[in-house]
C-alpha positions as CSV (number, residue, x, y, z in Angstrom):
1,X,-18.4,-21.8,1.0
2,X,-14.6,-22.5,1.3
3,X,-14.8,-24.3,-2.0
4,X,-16.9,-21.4,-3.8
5,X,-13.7,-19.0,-2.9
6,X,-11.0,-22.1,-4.1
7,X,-12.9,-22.0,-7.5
8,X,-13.3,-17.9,-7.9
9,X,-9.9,-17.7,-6.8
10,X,-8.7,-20.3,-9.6
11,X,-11.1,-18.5,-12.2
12,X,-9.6,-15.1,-11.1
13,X,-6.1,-16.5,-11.3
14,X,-6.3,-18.4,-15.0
15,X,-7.7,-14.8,-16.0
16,X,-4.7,-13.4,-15.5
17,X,-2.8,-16.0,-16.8
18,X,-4.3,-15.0,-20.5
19,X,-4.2,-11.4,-20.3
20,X,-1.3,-9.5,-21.9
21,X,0.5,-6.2,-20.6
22,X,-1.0,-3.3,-23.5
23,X,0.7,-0.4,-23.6
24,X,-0.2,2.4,-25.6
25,X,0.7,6.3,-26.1
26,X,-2.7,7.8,-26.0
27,X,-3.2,11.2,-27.5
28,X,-6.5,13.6,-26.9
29,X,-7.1,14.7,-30.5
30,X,-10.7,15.8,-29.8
31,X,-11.8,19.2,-28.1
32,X,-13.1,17.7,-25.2
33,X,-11.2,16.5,-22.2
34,X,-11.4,12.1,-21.9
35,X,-12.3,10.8,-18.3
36,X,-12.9,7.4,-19.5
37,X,-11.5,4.5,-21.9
38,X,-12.6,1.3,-21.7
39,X,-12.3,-1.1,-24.3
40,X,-14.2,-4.3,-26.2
41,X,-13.4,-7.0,-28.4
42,X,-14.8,-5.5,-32.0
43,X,-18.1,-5.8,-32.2
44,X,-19.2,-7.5,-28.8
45,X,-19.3,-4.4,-26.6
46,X,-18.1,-6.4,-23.7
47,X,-16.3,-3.3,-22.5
48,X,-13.5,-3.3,-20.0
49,X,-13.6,-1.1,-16.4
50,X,-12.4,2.5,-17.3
51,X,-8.4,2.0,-18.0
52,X,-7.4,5.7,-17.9
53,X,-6.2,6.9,-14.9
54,X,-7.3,10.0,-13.4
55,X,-7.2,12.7,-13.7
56,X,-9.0,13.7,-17.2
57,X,-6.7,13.7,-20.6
58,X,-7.5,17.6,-21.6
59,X,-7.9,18.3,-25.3
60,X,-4.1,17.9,-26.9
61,X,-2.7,16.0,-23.9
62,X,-0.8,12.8,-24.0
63,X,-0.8,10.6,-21.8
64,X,0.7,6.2,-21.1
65,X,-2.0,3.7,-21.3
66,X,-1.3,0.5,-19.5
67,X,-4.0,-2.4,-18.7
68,X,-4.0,-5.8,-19.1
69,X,-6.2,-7.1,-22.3
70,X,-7.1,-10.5,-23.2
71,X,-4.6,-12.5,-25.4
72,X,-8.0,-13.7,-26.9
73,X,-8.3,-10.6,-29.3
74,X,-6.3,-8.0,-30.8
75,X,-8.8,-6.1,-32.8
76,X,-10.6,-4.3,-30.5
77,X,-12.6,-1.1,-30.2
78,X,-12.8,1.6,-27.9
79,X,-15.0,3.8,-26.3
80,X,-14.2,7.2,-25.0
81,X,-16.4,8.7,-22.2
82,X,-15.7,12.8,-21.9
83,X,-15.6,14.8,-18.3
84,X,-18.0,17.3,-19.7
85,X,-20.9,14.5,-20.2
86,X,-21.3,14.7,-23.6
87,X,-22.4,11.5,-25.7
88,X,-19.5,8.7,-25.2
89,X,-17.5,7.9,-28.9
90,X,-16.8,4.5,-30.6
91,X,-13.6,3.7,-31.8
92,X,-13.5,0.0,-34.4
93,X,-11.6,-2.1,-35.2
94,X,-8.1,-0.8,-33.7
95,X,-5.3,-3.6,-34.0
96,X,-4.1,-3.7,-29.8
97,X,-1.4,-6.3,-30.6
98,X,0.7,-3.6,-32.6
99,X,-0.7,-0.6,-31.0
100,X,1.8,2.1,-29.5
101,X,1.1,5.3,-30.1
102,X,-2.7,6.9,-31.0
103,X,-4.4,10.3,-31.8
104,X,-7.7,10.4,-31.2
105,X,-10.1,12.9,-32.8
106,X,-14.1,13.1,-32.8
107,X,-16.4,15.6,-34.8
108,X,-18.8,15.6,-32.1
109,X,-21.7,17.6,-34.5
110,X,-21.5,14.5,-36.9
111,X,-20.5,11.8,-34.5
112,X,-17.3,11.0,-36.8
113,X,-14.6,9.0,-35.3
114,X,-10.6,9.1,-36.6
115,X,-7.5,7.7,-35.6
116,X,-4.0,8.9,-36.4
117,X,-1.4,6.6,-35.5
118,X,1.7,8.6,-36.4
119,X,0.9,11.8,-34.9
């Protein structure tokens, strides 16, 4: 048992060891107020735990994303989940390594997703 802990500790520990700081200025862009972000390596949909911190980004609101992402990837996607329950949205193929400031906006009747990054 004792060496079942040593080893998830280790695992746990190298973990963090290749993860990077990501910091991003995260603007609400859609009409819909954002209780969740996780995020995923493009493609894999091996999504993160939620990153945004309560409470919900309303529509237009700005708010400091911080989590720590895998130094594996930069290209990533990510996936929106709104406070109202609506359908969650996909974000692709978003470059994380030079990421600092993003508008997100959603056309919910056609599913469309865009990204402004100088908003």
């Amino acid at each position: 048992m004792l060496r079942l802990l040593m080893v998830a500790a280790l695992s746990l520990a190298a973990g963090e060891a290749l993860a990077q700081e990501t910091s991003f200025l995260l603007i609400n862009g859609t009409d819909y107020p954002i209780s969740q972000l996780a995020v995923s390596p493009t493609d894999l949909n091996f999504w993160t735990p939620n990153v945004l911190a309560a409470p919900p980004l309303k529509a237009g609101e700005r708010r400091q994303v911080r989590f720590n992402a895998p130094t594996t990837y930069c290209q990533a996607d990510m996936k929106i989940g709104f406070a109202d329950d609506g359908a969650p949205a996909v974000w692709q193929n978003l470059n994380l390594c030079t990421l600092t400031k993003i508008k997100l906006v959603y056309d919910r009747a056609s599913g469309i997703t865009t990204a402004r990054y100088d908003d």
